[in-house]
C-alpha positions as CSV (number, residue, x, y, z in Angstrom):
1,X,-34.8,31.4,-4.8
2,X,-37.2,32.1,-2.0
3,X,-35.8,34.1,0.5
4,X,-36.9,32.2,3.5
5,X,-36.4,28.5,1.7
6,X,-32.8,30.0,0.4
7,X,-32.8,30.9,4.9
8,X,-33.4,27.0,5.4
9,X,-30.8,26.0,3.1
10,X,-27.9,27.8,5.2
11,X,-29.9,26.6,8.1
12,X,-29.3,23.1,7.3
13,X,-26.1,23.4,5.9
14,X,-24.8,24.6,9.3
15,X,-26.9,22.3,11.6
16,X,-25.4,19.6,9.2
17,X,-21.6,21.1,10.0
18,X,-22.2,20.9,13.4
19,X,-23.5,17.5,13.7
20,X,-20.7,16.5,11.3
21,X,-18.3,18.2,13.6
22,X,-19.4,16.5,16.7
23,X,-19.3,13.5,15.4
24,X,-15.7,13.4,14.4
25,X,-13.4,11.3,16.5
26,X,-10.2,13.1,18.4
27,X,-7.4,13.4,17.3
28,X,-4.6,10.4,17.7
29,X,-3.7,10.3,21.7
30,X,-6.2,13.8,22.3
31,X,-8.4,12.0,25.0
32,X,-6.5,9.0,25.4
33,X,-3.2,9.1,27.8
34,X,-0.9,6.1,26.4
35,X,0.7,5.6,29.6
36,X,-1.9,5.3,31.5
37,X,-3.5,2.8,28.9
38,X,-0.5,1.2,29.3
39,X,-0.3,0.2,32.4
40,X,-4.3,-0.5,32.5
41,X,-4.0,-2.9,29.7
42,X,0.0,-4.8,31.5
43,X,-2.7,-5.0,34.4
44,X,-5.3,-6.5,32.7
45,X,-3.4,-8.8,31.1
46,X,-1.4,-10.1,34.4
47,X,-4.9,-10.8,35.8
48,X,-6.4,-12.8,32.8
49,X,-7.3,-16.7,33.3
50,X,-6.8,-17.6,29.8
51,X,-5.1,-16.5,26.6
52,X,-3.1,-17.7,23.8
53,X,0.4,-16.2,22.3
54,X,1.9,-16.6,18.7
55,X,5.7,-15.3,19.8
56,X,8.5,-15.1,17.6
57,X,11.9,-13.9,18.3
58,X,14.1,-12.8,15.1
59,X,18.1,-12.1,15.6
60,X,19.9,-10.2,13.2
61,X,24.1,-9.9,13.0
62,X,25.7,-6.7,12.1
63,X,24.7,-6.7,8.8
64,X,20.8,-6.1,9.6
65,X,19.4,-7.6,7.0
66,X,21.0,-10.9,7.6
67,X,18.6,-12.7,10.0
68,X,20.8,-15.3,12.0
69,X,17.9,-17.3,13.9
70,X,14.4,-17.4,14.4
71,X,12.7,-18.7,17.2
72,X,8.7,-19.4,16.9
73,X,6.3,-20.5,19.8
74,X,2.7,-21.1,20.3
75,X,2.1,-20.4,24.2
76,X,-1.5,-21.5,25.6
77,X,-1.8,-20.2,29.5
78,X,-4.2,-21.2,32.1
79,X,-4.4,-19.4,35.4
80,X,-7.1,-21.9,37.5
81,X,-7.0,-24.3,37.5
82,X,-3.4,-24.6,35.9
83,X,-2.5,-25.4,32.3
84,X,0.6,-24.4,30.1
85,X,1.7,-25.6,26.8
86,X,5.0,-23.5,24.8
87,X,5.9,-25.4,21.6
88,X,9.0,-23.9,20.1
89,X,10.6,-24.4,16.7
90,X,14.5,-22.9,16.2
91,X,16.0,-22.7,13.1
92,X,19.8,-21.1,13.0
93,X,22.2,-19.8,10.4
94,X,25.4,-22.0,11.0
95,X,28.5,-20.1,10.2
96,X,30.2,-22.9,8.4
97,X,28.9,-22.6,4.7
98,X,29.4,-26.5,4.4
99,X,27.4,-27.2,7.3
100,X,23.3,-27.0,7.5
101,X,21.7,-25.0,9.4
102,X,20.3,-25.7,12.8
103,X,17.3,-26.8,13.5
104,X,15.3,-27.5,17.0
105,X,12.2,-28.2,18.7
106,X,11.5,-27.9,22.2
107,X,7.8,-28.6,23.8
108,X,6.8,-27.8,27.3
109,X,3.4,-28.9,28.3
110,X,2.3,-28.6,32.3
111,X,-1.1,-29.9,34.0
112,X,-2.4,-31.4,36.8
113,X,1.0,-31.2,38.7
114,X,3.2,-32.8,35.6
115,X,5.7,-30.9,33.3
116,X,6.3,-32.5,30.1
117,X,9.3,-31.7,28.1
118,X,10.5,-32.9,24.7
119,X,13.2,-32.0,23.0
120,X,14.5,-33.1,19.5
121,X,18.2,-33.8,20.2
122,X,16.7,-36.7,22.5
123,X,14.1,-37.2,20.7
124,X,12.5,-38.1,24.1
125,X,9.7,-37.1,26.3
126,X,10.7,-36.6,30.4
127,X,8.3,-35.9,32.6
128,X,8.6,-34.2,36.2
129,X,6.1,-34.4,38.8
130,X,8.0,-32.2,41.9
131,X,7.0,-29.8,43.2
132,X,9.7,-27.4,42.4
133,X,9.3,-27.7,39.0
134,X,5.9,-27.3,39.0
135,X,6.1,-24.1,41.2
136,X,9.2,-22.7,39.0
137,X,6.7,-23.5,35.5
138,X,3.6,-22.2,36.9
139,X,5.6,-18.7,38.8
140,X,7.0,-18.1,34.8
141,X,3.8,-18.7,32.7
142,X,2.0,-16.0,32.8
143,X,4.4,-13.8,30.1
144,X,2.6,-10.6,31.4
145,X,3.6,-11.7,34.9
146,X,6.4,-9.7,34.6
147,X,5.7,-6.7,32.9
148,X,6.0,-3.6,34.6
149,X,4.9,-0.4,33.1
150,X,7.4,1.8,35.0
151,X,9.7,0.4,32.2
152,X,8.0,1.7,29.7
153,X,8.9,5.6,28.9
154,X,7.7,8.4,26.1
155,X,4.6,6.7,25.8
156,X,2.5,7.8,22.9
157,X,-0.6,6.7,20.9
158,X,0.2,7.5,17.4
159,X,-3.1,5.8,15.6
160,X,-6.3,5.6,16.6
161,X,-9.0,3.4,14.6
162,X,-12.2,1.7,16.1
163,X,-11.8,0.6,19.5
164,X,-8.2,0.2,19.1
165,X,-5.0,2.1,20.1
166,X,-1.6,2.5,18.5
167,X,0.9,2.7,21.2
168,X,4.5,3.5,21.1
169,X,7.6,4.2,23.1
170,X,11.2,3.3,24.2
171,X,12.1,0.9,27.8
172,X,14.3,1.8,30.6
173,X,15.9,-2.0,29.9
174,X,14.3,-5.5,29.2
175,X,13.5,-6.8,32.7
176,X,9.6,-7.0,31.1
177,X,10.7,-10.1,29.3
178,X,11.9,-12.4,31.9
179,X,8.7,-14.5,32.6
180,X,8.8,-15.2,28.4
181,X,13.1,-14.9,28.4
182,X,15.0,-15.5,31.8
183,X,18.0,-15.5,29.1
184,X,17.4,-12.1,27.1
185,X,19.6,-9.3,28.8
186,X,17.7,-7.4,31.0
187,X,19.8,-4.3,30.8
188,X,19.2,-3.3,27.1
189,X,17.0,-0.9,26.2
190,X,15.3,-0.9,22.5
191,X,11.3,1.0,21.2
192,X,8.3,-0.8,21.7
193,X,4.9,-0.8,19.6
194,X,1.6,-2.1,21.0
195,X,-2.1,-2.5,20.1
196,X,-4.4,-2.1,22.7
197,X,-8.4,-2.6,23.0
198,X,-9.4,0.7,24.3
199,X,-12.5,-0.9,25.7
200,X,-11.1,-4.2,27.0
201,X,-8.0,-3.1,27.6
202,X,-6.4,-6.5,25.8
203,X,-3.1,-6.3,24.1
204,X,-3.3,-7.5,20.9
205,X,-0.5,-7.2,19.7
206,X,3.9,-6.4,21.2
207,X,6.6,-5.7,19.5
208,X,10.2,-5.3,20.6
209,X,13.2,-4.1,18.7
210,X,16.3,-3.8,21.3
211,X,19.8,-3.5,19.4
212,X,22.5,-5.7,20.5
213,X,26.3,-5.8,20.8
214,X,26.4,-8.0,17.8
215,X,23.0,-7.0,16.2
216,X,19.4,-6.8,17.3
217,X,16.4,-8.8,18.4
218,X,13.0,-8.3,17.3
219,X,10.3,-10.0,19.0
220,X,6.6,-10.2,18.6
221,X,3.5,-11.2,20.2
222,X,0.4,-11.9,18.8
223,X,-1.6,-12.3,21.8
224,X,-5.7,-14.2,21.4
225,X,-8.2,-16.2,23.2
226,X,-8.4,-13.9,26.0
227,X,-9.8,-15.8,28.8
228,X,-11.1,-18.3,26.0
229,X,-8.4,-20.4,25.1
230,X,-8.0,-23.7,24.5
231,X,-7.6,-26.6,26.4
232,X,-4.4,-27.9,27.0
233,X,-4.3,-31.2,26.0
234,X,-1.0,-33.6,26.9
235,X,0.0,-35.6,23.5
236,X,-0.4,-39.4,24.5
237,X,3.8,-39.6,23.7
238,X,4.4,-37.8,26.4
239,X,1.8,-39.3,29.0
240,X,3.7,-42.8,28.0
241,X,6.8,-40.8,29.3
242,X,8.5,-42.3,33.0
């Protein structure tokens, strides 16, 4: 081989290198701080006008692969002007063998100063124009409302891919959860996984695991629309309601 073409060759093998080499993403978390992503993406969330949540809430007994309840819910929020719907199915183990398991519906729709509620055991719709109500539906909405990243702790991204970011870490206690569970203890603590648009800064995705004294909850957000959901439309049932 010619001396100077053989020259080239190595040449253009290392200019290739090199281009190959600066062309390679970092390393999982390398550029990226996952707290500070963290709490970019709780505060772009709160600030959203519009998004929609698939939520489900799974409780296991001692025996953790016996799943006692499931609670699902398709949440649509509205900031302005103001529009909620949360449609929620239960279904529930029962502890008497003989007996069939539970199952309940609960629907919540709010607009234009009304809240809407159904419920299957009634099988009836009631509907609440006060102001109190309204205020106290509207203050709870927004789930991200009450997030706070200062409860989130060890934060670390453990995958990158795309414009997306694996996050992970533990909680300092569950006092996140209270605009989607005034109920849920906010004193337990449990590991956290998110998915988070580096370039948006959406949360795409949530998930909770937080042992119990009789088990452990998982729950899990699948969280779309942003700031294009869909209208909230009140079912003609309920605008029949007194």
């Amino acid at each position: 081989m010619n001396l100077w073409k053989s020259k080239g060759l190595i040449c253009l093998l290392i200019l290739t290198g090199v281009l190959l080499l600066s062309c390679s993403g970092p390393a999982p978390g390398k550029d990226l701080d996952g707290a500070a992503l963290l709490k970019e993406s709780i505060e772009t969330m709160a600030q959203l006008n519009s998004y929609g949540v698939n939520a489900s809430v799974e409780t296991y007994g001692e025996d953790s692969d016996r799943r006692l309840a499931l609670l699902q819910a398709t949440i649509t929020y509205h900031r302005s002007p103001f529009a909620y719907s949360n449609l929620q199915e239960l279904s529930a183990v029962s502890e008497d063998a003989t007996q069939p398991d539970t199952q309940f519906t609960f629907y919540l729709f709010a607009k234009e100063n009304n809240v809407y509620l159904f419920n299957s055991l009634t099988g009836l719709w009631n509907r609440d124009d006060s102001e109190a109500v309204n205020q106290n539906v509207a203050s709870l909405a927004n789930i991200f409302g009450s997030f706070d990243s200062e409860e989130f702790q060890d934060v670390k991204i453990t995958k990158e891919q795309d414009d997306k970011a694996t996050l992970e870490g533990k909680t300092s206690g569950s006092a996140f959860l209270y605009n989607l569970m005034q109920s849920f203890d906010s004193g337990l603590t449990g590991t956290f996984t998110a998915v988070i648009n580096t370039q948006t800064k959406h949360m795409e995705s949530f998930t909770y695991i937080c042992p119990t004294d009789t088990g452990r909850e998982e729950i899990d957000l699948m969280i779309k629309d942003f700031n294009q959901a869909a209208e909230v439309v009140i079912p003609s049932s309920a605008l029949e309601a007194e």
